[in-house]
C-alpha positions, 0 to 999 in steps of 0.5 A, spaced: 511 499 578 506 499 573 507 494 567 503 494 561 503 491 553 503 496 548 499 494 541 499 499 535 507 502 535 510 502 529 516 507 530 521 509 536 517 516 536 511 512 537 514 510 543 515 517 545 508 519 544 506 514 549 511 516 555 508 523 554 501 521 554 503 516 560 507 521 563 502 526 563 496 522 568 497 525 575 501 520 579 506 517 574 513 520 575 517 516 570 514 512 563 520 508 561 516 504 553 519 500 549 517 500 541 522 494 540 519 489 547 512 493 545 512 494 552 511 500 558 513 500 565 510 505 569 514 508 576 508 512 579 511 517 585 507 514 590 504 508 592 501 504 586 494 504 587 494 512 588 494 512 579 488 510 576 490 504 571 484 504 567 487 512 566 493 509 562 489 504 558 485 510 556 491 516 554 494 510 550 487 510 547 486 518 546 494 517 541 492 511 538 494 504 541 491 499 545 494 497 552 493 492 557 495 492 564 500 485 565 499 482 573 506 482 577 507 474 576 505 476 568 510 482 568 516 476 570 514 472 565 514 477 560 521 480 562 523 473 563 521 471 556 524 477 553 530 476 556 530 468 554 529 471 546 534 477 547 540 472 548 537 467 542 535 472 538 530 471 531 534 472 525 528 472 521 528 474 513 522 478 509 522 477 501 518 484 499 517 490 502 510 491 501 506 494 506 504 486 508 511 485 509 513 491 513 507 489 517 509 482 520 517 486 520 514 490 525 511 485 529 517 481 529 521 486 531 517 487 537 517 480 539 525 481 539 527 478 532 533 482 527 529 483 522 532 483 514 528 486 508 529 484 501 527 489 495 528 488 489 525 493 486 528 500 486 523 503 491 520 501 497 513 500 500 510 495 494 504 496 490 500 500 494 503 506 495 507 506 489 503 503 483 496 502 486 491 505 491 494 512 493 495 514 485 490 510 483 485 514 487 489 521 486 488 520 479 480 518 481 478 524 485 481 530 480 477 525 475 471 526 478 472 533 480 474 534 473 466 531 471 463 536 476 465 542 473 462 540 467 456 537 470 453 540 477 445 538 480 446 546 482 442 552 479 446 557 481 452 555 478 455 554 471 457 548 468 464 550 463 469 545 461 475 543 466 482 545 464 486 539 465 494 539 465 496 531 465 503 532 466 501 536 473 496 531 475 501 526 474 506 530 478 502 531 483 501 523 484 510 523 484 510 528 490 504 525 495 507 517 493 514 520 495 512 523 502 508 517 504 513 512 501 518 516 507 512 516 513 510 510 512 516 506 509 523 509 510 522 511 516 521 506 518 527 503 517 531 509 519 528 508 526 528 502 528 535 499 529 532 491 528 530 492 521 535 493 516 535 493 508 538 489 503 536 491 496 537 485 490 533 479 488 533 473 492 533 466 491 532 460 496 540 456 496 536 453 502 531 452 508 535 457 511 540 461 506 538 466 501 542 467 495 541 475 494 544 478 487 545 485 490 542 492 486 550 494 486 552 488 484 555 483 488 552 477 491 551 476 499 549 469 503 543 471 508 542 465 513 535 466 517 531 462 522 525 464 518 523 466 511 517 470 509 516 470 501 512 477 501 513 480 494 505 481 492 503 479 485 504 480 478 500 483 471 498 479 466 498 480 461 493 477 454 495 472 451 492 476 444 496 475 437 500 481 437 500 485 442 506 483 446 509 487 440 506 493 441 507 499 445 500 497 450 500 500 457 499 496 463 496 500 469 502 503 471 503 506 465 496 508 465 497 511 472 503 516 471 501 517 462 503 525 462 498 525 455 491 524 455 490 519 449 484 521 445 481 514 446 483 509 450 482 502 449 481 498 455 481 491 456 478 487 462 473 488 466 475 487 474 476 493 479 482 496 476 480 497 470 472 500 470 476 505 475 481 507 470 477 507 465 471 512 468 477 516 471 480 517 464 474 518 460 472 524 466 479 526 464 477 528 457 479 521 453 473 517 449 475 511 451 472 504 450 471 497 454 472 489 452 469 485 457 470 477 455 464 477 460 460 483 464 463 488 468 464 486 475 462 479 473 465 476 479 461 481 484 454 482 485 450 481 478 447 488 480 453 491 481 456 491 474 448 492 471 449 499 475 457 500 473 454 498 466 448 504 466 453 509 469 459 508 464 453 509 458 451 517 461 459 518 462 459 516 454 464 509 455 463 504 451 462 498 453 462 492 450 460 485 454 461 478 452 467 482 446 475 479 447 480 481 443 483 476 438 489 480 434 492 487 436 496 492 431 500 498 432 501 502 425 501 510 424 501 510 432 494 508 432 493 501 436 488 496 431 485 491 435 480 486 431 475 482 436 470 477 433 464 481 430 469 489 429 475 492 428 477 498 434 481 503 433 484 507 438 
């Protein structure tokens, strides 16, 4: 018998993958690999040294994983360790169910704790796939598509104007977050019987205990050996005169708006909103940029003046070294007062 540790499964069909990648190499007859131990143990149909072991590292390679081969002393200990574990299992608590969260979920479910995920919000999977980088770069790719058909560096095709259906953009966003929420998240969760859901807000009665006001109403006690706060971070929100009794947009309205507004107004000038800014006005928006400093102020100075020449052949506005100090809503029309102008949008 052959024992290897096994490092990148993230589901139990991972575990399958493997036994058939391993049980395909000439000389193994059986392949028993566990994703919860993230371990194998490898029966060959003859004597040991007739399989190549450097042949099992590089089939688990060709699927995805990274393997080691454990020696027979190595092989006790880890079963021994695992078993030790197994009779005091870890009851570890995760607060948040971003991709941070379910990361470190699925390591400790293969080291052999129970594993409780708390989500407060309505869906799982945090910012990234929900609100973040997988619509942010959908919408920024039929963006730029959008930007190519009106302007080609190719002779023999003809520049035209895009049609643009928001709406169906939009959707399309909804429908791809959904397939990857499932592949990435809830399936997760389906498939590995140490990970379990509890939907509601958490709060510290303890070290140890969580008070959890469940989405379905109702209370529950959750007691842990360890907590681990994962819940990502939250919007900001300027403090500007007036705007809090505004219908202004953050990012996530931005992202799944079904209108195109005719000019957008666009306050900041980090990653988030010179991207959104260059989407939109691709899109067919005018848009105009308040930045308090430059853009990318933070980054490589060079940086920002490249962004600030490319925004200007895309026809944005940029205004560096401009905040906003008042802001309005009447006639549906935003009013946003800077110390030298008013804008309008």
């Amino acid at each position: 018998m052959i024992k290897l540790t096994i490092q990148g499964m993230s589901c139990d069909s991972c575990a399958t993958h493997a036994k058939n990648a391993l049980e395909a190499i000439p000389g193994v007859k059986n392949a028993d690999v566990s994703y919860a131990k993230a371990s194998a143990w490898v029966e060959t149909n003859g004597e040991v040294d007739e399989v190549d072991e450097a042949a099992l590292i590089s089939a688990l390679s060709d699927v995805g994983y990274t393997a080691n081969i454990l020696t027979t002393e190595d092989a006790i200990i880890s079963d021994t360790a695992n078993n030790a574990l197994n009779k005091n299992e870890l009851h570890i608590a995760i607060i948040g169910s971003g991709s941070g969260a379910f990361a470190c979920a699925i390591k400790a479910a293969e080291g052999g704790a129970r594993v409780t995920i708390i989500e407060s919000a309505d869906v799982i999977g945090g910012c990234c796939v929900n609100v973040g980088c997988v619509p942010s770069k959908i919408l920024i790719r039929a963006a730029q598509l959008a930007q190519q058909q009106r302007s080609n560096p190719f002779d023999g095709l003809e520049n035209c104007e895009p049609k643009i259906d928001r709406a169906l953009l939009a959707q399309q966003q909804v429908s791809r977050i959904e397939e990857l929420r499932q592949a990435k998240y809830q399936s997760i969760l389906e498939g590995n019987p140490a990970l379990s859901l509890v939907k509601g807000h958490a709060s510290f009665k303890d070290a140890n205990t969580l008070l959890i006001s469940k989405t379905d109403d109702g209370e529950m006690e959750l007691q842990a050996d360890r907590v681990l706060i994962a819940t990502g971070s939250a919007q900001t929100i300027p403090p500007i005169e007036g705007l809090a009794d505004t219908p202004f947009w953050t990012s996530t309205e931005l992202l799944f708006a079904q209108e195109l507004p005719r000019h957008l107004i666009v306050i900041g000038s980090s990653v988030i909103a010179v991207e959104l800014a260059q989407a939109y006005r691709r899109l067919g928006s005018e848009v105009t940029l308040l930045a308090r400093h430059t853009l990318l102020y933070r980054e490589d100075k060079s940086l920002g003046e490249g962004l600030f020449e490319a925004f200007q052949k895309d026809g944005i506005r940029v205004l560096n070294q401009t905040q906003a100090i008042k802001a309005a809503y009447r006639n549906k029309q935003f009013i946003l007062e800077t110390a030298h102008e008013t804008i309008t949008g």
